[in-house]
C-alpha positions as CSV (number, residue, x, y, z in Angstrom):
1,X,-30.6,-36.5,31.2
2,X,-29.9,-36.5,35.0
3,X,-28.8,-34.1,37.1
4,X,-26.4,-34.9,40.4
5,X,-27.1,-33.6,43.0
6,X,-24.4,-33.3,46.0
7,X,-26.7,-32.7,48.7
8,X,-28.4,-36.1,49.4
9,X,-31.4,-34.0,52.1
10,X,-32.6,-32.7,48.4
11,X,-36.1,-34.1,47.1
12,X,-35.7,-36.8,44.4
13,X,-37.6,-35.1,41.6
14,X,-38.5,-36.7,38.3
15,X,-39.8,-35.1,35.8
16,X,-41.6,-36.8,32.5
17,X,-41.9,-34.5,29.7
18,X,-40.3,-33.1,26.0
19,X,-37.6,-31.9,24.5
20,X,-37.4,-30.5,21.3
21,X,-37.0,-31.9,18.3
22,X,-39.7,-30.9,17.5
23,X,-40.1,-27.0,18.5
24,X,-43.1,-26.4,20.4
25,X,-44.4,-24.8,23.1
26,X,-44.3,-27.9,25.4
27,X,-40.4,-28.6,24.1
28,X,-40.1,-25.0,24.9
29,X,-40.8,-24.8,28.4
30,X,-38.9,-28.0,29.5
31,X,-36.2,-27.1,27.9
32,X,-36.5,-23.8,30.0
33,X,-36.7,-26.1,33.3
34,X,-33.8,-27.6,33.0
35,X,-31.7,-24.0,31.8
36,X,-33.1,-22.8,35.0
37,X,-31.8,-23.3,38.7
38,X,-34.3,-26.1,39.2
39,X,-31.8,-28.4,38.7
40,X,-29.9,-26.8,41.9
41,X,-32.7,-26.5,44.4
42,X,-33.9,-30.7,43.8
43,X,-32.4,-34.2,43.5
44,X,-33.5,-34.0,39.7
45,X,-33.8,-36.3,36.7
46,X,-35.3,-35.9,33.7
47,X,-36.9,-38.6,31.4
48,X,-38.4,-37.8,27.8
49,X,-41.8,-39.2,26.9
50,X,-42.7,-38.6,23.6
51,X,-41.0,-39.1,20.2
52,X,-38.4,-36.6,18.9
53,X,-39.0,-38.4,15.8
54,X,-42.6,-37.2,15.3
55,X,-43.7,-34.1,13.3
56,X,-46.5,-32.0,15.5
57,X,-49.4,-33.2,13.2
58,X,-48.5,-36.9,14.1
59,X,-48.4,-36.2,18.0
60,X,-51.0,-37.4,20.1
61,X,-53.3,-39.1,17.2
62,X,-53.7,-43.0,17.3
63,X,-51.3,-45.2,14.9
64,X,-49.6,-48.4,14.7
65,X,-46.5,-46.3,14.5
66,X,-47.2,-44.3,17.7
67,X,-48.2,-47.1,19.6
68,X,-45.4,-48.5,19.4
69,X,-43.5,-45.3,20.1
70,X,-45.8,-45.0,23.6
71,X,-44.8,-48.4,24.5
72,X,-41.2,-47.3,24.3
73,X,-42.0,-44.2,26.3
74,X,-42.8,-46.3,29.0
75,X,-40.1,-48.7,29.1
76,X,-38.0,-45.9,29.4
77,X,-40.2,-43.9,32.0
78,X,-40.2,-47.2,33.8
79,X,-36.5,-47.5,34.0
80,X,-35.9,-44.1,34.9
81,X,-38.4,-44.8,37.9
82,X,-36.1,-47.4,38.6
83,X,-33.0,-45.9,38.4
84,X,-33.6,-42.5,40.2
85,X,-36.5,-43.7,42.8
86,X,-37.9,-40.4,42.8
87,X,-39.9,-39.1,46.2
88,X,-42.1,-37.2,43.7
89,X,-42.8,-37.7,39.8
90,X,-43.9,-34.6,37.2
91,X,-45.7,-36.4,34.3
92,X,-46.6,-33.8,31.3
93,X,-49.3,-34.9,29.5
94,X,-51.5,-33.4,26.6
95,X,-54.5,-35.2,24.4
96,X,-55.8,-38.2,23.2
97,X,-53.1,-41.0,23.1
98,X,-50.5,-38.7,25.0
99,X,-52.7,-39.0,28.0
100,X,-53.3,-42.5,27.8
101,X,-49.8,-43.3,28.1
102,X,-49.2,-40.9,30.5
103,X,-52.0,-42.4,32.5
104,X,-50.1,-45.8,32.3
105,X,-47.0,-43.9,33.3
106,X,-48.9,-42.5,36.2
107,X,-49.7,-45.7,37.2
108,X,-45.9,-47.1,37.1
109,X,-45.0,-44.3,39.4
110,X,-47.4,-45.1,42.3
111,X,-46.7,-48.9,42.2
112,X,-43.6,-47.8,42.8
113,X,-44.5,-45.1,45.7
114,X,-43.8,-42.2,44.3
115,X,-46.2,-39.4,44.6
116,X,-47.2,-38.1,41.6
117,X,-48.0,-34.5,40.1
118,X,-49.9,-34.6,36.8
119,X,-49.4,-31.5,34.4
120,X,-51.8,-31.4,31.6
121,X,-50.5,-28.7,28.6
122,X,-53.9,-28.6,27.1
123,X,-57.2,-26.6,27.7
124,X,-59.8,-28.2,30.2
125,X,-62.6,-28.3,27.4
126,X,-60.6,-30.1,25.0
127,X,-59.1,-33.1,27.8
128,X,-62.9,-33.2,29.6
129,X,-65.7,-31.3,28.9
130,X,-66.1,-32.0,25.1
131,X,-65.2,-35.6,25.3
132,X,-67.9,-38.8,26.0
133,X,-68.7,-39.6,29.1
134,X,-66.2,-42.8,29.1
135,X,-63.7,-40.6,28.4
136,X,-64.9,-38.1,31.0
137,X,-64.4,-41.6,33.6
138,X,-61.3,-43.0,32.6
139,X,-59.6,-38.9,33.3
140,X,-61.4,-39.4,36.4
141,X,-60.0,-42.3,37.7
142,X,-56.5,-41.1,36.7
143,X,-56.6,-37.8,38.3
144,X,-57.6,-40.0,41.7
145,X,-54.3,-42.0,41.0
146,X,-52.3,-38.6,41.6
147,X,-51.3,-36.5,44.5
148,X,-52.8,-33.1,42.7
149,X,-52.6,-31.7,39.0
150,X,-51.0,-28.8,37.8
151,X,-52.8,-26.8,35.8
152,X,-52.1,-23.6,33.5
153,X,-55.0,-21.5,33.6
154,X,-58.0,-20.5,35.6
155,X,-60.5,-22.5,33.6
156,X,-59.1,-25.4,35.3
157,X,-60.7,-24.4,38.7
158,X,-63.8,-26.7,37.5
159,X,-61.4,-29.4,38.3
160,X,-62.3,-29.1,42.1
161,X,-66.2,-29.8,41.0
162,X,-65.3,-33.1,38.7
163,X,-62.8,-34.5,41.3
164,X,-63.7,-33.3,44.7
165,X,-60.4,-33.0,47.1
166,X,-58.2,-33.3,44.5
167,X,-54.9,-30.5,44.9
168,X,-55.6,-28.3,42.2
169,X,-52.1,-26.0,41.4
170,X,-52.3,-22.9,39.5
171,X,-49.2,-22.4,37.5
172,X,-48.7,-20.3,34.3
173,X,-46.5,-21.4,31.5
174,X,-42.8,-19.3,32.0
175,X,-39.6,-19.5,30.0
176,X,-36.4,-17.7,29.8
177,X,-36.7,-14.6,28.6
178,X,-33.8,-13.3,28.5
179,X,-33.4,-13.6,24.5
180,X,-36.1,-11.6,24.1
181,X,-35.4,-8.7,26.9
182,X,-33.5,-6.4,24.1
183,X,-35.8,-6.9,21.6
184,X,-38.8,-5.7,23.3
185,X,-37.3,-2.7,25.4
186,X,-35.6,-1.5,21.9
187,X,-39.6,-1.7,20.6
188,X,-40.7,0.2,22.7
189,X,-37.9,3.0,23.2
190,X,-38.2,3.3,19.3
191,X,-41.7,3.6,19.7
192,X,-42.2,3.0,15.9
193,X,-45.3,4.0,13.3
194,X,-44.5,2.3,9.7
195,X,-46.9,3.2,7.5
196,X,-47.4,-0.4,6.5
197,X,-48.1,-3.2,9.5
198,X,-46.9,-6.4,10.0
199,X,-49.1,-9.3,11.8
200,X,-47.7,-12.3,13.0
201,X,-48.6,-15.3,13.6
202,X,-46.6,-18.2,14.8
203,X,-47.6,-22.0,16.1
204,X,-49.3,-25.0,14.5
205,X,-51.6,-23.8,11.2
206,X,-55.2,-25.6,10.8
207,X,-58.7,-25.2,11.2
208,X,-58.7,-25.3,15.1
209,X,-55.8,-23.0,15.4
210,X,-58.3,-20.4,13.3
211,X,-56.1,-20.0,10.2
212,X,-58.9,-20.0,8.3
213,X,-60.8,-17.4,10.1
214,X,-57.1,-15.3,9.8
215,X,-57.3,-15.7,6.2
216,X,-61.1,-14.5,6.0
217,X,-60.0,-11.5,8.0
218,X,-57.2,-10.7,6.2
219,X,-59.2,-10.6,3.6
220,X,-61.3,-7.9,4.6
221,X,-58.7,-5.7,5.9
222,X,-57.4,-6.1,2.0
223,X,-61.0,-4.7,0.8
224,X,-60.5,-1.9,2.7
225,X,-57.2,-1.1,1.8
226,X,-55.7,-1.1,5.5
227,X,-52.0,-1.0,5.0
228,X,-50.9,-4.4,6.8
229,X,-49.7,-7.3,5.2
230,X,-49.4,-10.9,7.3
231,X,-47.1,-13.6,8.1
232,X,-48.1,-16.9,8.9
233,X,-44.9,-19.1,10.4
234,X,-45.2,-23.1,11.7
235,X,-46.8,-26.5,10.1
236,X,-49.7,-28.2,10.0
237,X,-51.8,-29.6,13.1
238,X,-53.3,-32.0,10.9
239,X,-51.5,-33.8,7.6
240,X,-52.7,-31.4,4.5
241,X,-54.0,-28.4,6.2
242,X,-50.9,-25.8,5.2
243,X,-52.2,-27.0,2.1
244,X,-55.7,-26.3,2.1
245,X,-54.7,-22.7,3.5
246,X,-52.5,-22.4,0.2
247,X,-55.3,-23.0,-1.8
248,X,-57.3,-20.4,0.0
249,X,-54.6,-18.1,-0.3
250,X,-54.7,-18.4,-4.1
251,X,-58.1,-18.7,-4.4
252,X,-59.2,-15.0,-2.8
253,X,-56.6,-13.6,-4.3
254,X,-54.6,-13.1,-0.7
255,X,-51.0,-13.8,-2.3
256,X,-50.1,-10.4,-2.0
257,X,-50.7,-9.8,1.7
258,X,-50.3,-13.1,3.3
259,X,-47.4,-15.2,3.4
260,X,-46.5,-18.5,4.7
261,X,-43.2,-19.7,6.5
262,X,-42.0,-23.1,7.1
263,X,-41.5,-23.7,11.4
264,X,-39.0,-21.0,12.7
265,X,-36.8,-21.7,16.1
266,X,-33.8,-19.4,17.5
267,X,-32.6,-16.6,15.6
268,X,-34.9,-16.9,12.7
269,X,-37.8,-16.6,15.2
270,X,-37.0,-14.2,16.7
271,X,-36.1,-12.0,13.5
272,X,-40.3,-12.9,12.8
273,X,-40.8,-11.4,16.4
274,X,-38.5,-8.3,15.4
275,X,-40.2,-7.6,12.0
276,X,-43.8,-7.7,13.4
277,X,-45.9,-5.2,14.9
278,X,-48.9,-7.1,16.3
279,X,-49.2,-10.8,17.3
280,X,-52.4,-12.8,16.5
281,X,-53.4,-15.6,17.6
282,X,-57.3,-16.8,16.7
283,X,-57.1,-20.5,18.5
284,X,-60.1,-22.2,19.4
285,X,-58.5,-24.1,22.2
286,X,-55.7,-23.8,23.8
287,X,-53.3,-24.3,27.2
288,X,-51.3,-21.5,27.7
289,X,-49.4,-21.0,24.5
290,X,-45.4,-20.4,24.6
291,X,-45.5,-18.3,21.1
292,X,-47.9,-15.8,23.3
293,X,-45.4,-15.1,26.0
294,X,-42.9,-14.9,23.7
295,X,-44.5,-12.1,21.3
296,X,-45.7,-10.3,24.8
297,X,-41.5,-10.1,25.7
298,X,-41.0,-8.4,22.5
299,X,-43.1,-5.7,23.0
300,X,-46.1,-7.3,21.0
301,X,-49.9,-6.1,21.2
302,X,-51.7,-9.0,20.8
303,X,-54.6,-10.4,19.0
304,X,-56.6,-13.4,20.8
305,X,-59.4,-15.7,21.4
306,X,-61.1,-16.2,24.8
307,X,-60.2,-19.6,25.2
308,X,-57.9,-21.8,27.8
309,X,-55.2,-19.8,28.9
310,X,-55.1,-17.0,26.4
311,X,-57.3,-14.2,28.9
312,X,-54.9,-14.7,31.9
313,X,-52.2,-13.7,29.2
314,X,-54.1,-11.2,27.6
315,X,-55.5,-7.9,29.5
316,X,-58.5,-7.0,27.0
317,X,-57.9,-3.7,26.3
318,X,-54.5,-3.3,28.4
319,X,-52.0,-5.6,26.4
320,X,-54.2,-6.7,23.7
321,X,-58.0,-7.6,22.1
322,X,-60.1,-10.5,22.8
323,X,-62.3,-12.0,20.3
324,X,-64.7,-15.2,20.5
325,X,-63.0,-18.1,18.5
326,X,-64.8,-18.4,15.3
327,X,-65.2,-14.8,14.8
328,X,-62.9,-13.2,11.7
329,X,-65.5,-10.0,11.5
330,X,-64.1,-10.0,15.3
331,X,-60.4,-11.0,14.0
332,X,-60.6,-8.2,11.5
333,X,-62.1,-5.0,13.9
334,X,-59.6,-5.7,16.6
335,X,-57.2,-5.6,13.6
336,X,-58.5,-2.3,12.5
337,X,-59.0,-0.7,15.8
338,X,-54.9,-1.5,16.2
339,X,-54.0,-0.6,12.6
340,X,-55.4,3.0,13.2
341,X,-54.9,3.7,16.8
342,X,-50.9,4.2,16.8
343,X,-51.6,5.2,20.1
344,X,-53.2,2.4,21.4
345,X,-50.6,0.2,20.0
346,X,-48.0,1.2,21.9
347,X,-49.2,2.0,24.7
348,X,-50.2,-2.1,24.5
349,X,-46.3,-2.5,23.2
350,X,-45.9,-1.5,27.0
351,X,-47.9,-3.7,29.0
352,X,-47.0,-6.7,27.1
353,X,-43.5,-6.5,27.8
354,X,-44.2,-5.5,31.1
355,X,-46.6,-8.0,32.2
356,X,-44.5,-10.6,30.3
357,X,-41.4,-9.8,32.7
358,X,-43.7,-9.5,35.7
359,X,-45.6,-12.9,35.1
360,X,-43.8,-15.4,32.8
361,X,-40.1,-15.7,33.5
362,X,-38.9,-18.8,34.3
363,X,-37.2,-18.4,37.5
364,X,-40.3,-16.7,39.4
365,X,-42.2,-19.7,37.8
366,X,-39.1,-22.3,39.6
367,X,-40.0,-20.7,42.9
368,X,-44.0,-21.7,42.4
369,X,-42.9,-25.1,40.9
370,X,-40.5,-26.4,44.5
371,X,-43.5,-24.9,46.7
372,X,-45.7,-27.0,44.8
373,X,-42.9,-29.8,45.0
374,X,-42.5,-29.2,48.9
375,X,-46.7,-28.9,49.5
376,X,-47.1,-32.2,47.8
377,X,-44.5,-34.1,49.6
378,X,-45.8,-32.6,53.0
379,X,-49.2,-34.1,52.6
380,X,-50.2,-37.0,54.7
């Protein structure tokens, strides 16, 4: 996808990333990028880097079949180098085999002079800390390849300790709002106290996304009779793990107060967002996750683990609850303490939306993003 630019004094800007099919938070935000008036203020292209073919549960793991797909990814990175002969590439990378090609795409871009920004959508922990110390090397050397890395949250700073000099950029995850502007001022104007709940969760369902520990608090909420009922919207992160939650569903007898929905995008999402009253979201590592932005524009309270980018969304206490990941008796008090506290809620309802549209909309984000463009083609 390139975008002309009439004014030839413009910065020569590609970006490497992905656009939905499939739906996620990463498709999200590009997508948002190039809606927004990025396009206007840089000599921009665009070139897409991983498979729309691909289900979220195949992404990023190693397989014959995605090999070959990351080959293709950069033959078509490298002719888009090529073509466009950008002053400055933005690569998008996540885990595992996405940053290895990535790496090779980083790689392509300085053999062919262009600076590079690398922009990891993953948490710190989960790219470097937890991995082997080859692992921990091989990031090493390609962050040195690159001009500086753009990074979503503050756990990132302990980037500046593993690669010394290296132009660390804070910038927060932002999309366009605007579909969600209505819903959340409505929220909170109506200012609403059903006598029955609803939680919502929505993103990719597994063990490390916490479903399980959802389930297991859900479950206690039921033994107490707390009048809230769940739903569960998105697909597996791993082959057969919407399964195993089924089974767990039926066997604790949860059938009544959880539900689970198939992946939800555009209007049926944001009828999920419209129906809830709190969002949860019990990850045990994350980036900065699109679905949370989204439920804090509606007007959401929100439920969440301390992990990756989740506390700089999250105010403990102003616009949600913290938990530590792993924790349902956690998972299930915060619930309660919301459930009861009407009060509380939406006085939470307030700050989300508030802090969304204060924080997370794409065109302050645009502004951040050309500074960083303009800082790294400024340095020596």
């Amino acid at each position: 996808m390139t975008h002309p630019s009439f004014n030839k004094t413009k910065p020569r800007i590609l970006v490497s990333g992905h656009l939905p099919p499939p739906m996620g938070g990463i498709a999200t935000y590009y997508q948002s990028l190039l809606s927004s008036s990025l396009p206007q203020q840089v000599d921009l292209d665009f070139v897409e880097t991983s498979s729309q073919k691909r289900t979220g549960a195949e992404s990023g793991t190693f397989s014959f079949s995605n090999l070959i797909s990351a080959i293709n990814d950069c033959v078509r990175f490298t002719r888009a180098v090529i073509k466009h002969h950008p002053q400055l590439t933005h690569i998008a990378t996540t885990l595992e085999l996405s940053f290895v090609k990535h790496s090779v795409c980083v790689l392509i871009a300085r053999l062919f002079r262009s600076r590079v920004l690398l922009h990891p959508h993953c948490g710190f922990p989960a790219l470097y800390t937890d991995q082997t110390r080859w692992w921990q090397w091989f990031i090493r050397q390609v962050i040195r390849l690159t001009n500086g890395v753009v990074v979503l949250s503050n756990e990132w700073n302990q980037l500046n300790s593993v690669v010394p000099g290296c132009p660390v950029y804070y910038l927060p995850n932002a999309i366009d709002l605007s579909a969600y502007r209505n819903l959340g001022s409505g929220r909170i104007a109506e200012a609403k106290n059903p006598p029955q709940l609803k939680v919502l969760y929505l993103g990719y369902m597994g063990k490390s996304k916490g479903s399980f520990d959802l389930l297991e608090a859900a479950r206690g909420t039921m033994s107490k009779n707390i009048p809230v009922i769940f739903d569960l919207v998105g697909e597996d992160v791993s082959p057969g793990e919407v399964e195993q939650i089924k089974q767990q569903i039926d066997q604790t007898g949860l059938g009544n107060v959880v539900t689970l929905h198939p992946t939800a995008s555009n209007t049926k999402k944001i009828d999920f967002f419209r129906e809830a009253d709190i969002f949860i979201y019990p990850s045990y590592s994350e980036g900065m996750p699109i679905a949370v932005i989204e439920a804090m524009a509606c007007g959401l309270p929100i439920i969440a683990t301390r992990v990756g980018g989740l506390p700089d969304l999250v105010r403990d206490g102003n616009n949600g609850i913290l938990v530590d990941a792993g924790r349902p008796d956690q998972l299930e008090s915060a619930l309660e303490s919301l459930i009861l506290n009407p009060e509380l809620r939406l006085s939470m309802q307030v700050n989300s939306y508030q802090h969304a549209f204060d924080e997370y909309e794409i065109e302050k984000h645009v502004k951040r993003l050309v500074d960083i463009y303009g800082k790294t083609l400024a340095i020596a």
